[in-house]
Gaussian input, Z-matrix of N, CA and C with variables (Angstrom, degrees):
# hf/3-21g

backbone

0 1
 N
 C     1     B1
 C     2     B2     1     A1
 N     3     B3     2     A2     1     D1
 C     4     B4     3     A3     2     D2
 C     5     B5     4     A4     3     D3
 N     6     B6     5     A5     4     D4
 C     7     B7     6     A6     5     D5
 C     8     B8     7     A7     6     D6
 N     9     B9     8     A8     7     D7
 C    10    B10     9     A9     8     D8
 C    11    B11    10    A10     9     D9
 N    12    B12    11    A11    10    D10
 C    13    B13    12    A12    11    D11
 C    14    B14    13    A13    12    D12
 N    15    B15    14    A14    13    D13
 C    16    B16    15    A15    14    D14
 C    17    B17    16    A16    15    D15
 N    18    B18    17    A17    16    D16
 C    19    B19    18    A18    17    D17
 C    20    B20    19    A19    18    D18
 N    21    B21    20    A20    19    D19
 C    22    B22    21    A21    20    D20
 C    23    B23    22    A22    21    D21
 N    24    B24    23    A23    22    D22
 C    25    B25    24    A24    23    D23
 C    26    B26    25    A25    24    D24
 N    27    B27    26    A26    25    D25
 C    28    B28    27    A27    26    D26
 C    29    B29    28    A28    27    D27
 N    30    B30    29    A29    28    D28
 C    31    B31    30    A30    29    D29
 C    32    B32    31    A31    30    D30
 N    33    B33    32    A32    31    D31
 C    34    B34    33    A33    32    D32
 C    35    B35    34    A34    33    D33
 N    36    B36    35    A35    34    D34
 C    37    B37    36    A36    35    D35
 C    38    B38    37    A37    36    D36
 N    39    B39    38    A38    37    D37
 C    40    B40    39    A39    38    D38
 C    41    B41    40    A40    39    D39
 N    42    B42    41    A41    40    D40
 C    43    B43    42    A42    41    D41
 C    44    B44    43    A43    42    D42
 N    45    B45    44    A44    43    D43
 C    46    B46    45    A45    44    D44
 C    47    B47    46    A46    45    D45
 N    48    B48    47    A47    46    D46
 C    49    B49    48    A48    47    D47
 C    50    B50    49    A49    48    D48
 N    51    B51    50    A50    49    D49
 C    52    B52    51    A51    50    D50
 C    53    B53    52    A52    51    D51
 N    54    B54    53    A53    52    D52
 C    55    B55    54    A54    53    D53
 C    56    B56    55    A55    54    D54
 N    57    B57    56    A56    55    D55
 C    58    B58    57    A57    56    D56
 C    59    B59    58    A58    57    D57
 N    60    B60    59    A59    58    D58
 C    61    B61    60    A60    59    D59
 C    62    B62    61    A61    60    D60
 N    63    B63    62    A62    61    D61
 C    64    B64    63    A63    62    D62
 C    65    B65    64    A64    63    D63
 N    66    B66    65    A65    64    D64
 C    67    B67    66    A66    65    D65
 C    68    B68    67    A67    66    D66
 N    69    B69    68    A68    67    D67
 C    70    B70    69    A69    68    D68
 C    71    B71    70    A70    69    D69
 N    72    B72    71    A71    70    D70
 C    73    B73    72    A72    71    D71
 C    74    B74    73    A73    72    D72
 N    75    B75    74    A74    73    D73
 C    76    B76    75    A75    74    D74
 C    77    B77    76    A76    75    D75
 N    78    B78    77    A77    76    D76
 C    79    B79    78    A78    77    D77
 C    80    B80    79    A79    78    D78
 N    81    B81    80    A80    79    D79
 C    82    B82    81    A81    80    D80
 C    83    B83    82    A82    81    D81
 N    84    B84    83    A83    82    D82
 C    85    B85    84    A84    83    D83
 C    86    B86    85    A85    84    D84
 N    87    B87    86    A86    85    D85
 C    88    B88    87    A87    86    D86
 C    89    B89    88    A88    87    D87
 N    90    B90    89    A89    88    D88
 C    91    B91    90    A90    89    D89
 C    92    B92    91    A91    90    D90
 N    93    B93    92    A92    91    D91
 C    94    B94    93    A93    92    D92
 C    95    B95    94    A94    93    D93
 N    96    B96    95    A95    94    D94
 C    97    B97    96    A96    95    D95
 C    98    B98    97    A97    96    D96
 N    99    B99    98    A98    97    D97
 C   100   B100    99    A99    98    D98
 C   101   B101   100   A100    99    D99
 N   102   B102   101   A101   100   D100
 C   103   B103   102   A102   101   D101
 C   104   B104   103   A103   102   D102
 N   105   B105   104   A104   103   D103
 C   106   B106   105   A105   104   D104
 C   107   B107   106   A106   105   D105
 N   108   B108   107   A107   106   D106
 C   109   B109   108   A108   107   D107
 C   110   B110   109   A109   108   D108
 N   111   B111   110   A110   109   D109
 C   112   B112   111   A111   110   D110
 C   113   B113   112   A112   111   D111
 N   114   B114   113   A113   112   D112
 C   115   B115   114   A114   113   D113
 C   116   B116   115   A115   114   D114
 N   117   B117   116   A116   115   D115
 C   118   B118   117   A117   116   D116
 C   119   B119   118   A118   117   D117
 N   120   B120   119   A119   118   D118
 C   121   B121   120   A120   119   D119
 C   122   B122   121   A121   120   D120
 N   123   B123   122   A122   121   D121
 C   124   B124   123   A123   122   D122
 C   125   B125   124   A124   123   D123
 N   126   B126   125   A125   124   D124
 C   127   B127   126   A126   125   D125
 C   128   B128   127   A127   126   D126
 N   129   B129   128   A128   127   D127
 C   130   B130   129   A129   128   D128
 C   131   B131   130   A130   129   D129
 N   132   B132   131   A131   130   D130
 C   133   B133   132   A132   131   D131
 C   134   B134   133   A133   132   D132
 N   135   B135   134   A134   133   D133
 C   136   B136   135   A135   134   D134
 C   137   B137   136   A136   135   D135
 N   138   B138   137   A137   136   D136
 C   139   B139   138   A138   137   D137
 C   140   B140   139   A139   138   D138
 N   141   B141   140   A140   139   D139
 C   142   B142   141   A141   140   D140
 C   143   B143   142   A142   141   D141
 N   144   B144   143   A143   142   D142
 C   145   B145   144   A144   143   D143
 C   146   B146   145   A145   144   D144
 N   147   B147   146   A146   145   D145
 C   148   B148   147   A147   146   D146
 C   149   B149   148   A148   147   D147
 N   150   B150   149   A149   148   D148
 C   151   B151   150   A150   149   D149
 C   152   B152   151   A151   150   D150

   B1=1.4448
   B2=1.5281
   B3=1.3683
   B4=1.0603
   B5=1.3298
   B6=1.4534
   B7=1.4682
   B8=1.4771
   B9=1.7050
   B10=1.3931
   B11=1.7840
   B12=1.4653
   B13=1.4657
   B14=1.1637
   B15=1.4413
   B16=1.1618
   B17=1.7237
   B18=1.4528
   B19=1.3164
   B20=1.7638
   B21=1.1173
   B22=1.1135
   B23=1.5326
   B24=1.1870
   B25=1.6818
   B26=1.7195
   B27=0.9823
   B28=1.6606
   B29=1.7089
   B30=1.5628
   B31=0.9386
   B32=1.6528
   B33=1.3646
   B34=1.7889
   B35=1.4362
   B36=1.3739
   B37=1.5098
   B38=1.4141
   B39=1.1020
   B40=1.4008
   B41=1.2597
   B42=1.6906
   B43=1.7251
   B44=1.1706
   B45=2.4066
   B46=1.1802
   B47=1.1644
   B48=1.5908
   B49=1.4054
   B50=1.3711
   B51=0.9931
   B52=1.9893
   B53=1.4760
   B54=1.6192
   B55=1.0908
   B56=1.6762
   B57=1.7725
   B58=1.7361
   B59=1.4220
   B60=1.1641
   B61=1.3621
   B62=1.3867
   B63=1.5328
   B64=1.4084
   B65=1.1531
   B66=1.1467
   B67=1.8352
   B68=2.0330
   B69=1.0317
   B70=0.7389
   B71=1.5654
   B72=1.6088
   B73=1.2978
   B74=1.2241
   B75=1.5096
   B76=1.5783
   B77=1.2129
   B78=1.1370
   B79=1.4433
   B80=1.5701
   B81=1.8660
   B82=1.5653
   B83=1.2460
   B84=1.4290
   B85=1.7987
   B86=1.7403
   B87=1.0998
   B88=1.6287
   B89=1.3703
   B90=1.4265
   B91=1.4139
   B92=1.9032
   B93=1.3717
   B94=1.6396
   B95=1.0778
   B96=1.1566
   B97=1.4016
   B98=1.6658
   B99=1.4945
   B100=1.1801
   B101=1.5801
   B102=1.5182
   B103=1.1983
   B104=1.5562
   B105=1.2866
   B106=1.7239
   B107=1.2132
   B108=1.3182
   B109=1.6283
   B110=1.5211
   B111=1.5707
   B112=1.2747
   B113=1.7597
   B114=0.9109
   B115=1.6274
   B116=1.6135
   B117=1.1491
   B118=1.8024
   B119=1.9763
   B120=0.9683
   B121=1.9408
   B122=1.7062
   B123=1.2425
   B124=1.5044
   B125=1.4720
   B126=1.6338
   B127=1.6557
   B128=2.1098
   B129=1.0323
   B130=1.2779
   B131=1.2040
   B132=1.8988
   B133=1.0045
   B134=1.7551
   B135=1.8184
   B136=1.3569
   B137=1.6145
   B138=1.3622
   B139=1.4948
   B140=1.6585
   B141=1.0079
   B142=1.7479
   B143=1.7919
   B144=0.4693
   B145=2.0147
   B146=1.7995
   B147=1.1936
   B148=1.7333
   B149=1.6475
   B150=1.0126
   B151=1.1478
   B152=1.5520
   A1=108.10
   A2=128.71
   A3=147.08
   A4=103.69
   A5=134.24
   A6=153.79
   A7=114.25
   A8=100.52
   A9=93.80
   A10=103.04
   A11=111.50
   A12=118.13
   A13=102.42
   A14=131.43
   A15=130.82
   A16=110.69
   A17=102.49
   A18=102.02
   A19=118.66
   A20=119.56
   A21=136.04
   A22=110.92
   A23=114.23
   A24=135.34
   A25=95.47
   A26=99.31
   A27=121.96
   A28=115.63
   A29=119.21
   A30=93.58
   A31=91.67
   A32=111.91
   A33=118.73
   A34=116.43
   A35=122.99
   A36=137.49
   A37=113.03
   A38=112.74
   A39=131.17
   A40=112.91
   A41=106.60
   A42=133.41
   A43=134.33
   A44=91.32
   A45=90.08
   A46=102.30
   A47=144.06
   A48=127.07
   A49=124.00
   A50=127.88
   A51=114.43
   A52=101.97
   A53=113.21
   A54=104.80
   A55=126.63
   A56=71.54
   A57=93.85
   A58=90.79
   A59=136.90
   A60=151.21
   A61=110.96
   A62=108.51
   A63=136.12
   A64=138.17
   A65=120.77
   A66=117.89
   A67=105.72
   A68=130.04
   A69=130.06
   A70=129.99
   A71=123.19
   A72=121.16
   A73=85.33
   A74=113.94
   A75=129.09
   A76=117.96
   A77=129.41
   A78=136.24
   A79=122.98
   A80=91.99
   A81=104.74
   A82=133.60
   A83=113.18
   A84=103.22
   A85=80.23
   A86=125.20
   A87=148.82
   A88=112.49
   A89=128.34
   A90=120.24
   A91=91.31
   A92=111.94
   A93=123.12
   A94=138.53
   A95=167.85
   A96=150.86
   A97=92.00
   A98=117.61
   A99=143.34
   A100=89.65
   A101=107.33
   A102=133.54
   A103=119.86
   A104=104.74
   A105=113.60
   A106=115.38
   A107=114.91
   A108=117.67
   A109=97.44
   A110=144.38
   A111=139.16
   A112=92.25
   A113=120.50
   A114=134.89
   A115=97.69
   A116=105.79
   A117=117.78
   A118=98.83
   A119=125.22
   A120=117.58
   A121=92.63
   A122=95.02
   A123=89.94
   A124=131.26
   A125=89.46
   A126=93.06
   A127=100.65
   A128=102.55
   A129=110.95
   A130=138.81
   A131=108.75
   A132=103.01
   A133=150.44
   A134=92.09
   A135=109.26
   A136=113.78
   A137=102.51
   A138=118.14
   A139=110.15
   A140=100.92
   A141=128.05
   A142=94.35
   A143=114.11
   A144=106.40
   A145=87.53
   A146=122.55
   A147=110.11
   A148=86.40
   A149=149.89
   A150=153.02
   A151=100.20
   D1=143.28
   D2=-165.13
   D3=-112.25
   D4=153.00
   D5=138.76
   D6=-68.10
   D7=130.29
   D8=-158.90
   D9=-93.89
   D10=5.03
   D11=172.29
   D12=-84.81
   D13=-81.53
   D14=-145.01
   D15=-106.79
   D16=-7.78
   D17=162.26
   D18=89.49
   D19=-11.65
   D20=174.13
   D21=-65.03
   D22=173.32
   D23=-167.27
   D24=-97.73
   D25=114.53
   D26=163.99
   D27=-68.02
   D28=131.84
   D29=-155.46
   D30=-120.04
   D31=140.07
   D32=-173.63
   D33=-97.49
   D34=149.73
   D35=162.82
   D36=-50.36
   D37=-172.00
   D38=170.51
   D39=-60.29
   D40=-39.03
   D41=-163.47
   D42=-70.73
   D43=-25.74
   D44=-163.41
   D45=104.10
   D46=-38.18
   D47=-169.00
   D48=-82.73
   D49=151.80
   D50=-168.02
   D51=-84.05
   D52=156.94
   D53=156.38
   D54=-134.09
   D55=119.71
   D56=-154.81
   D57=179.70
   D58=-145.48
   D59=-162.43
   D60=177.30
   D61=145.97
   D62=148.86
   D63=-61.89
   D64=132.97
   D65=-160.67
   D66=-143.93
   D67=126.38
   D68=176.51
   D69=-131.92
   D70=134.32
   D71=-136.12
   D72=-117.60
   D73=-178.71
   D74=-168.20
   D75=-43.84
   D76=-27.54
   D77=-159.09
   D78=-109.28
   D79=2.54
   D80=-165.97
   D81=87.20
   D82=-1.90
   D83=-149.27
   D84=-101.91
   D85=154.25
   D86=-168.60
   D87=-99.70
   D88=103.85
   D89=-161.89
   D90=-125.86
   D91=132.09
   D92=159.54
   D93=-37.88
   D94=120.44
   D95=177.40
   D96=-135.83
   D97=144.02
   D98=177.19
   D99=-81.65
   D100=174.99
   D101=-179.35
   D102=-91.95
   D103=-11.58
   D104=169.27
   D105=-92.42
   D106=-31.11
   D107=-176.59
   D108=-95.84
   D109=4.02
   D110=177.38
   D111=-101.46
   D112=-15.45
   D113=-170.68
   D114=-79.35
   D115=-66.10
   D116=-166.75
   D117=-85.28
   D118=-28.53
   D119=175.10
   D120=-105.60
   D121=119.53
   D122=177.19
   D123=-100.85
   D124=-11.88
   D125=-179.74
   D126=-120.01
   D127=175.46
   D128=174.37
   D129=-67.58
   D130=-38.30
   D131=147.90
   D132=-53.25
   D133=-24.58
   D134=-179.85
   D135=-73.90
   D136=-32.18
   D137=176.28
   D138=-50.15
   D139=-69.14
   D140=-177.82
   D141=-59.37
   D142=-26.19
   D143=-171.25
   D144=-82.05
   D145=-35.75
   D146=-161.50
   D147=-102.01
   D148=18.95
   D149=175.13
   D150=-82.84

C-alpha cells in the first residue's frame, strides 16, 4: 500500500494493519496517509488540501 501524498510504501504489522491511517473526504472515498506525512499535516483538513 502506498501513501497517497508522498507516495511512498506504507509499512504493515504482523496483522496486516498499516502504519499510518485512514482518512476520508467528503465524498466517502478512503485515502492512506503514511506516518510522516500524518506527522508534518496535522489536521484533516490540511491532509485533504495536499491530496
Amino acid at each position: 500500500m502506498k501513501c497517497e501524498i508522498c507516495k511512498k510504501k506504507i509499512g504493515e504489522t504482523f496483522l496486516k494493519k498499516i502504519l499510518g491511517t485512514v482518512i476520508k473526504d467528503e465524498k466517502g472515498k478512503k485515502h492512506t496517509i503514511c506516518f510522516e506525512c500524518q506527522k508534518k499535516f496535522k489536521t484533516k483538513e490540511e491532509i485533504l488540501k495536499k491530496l
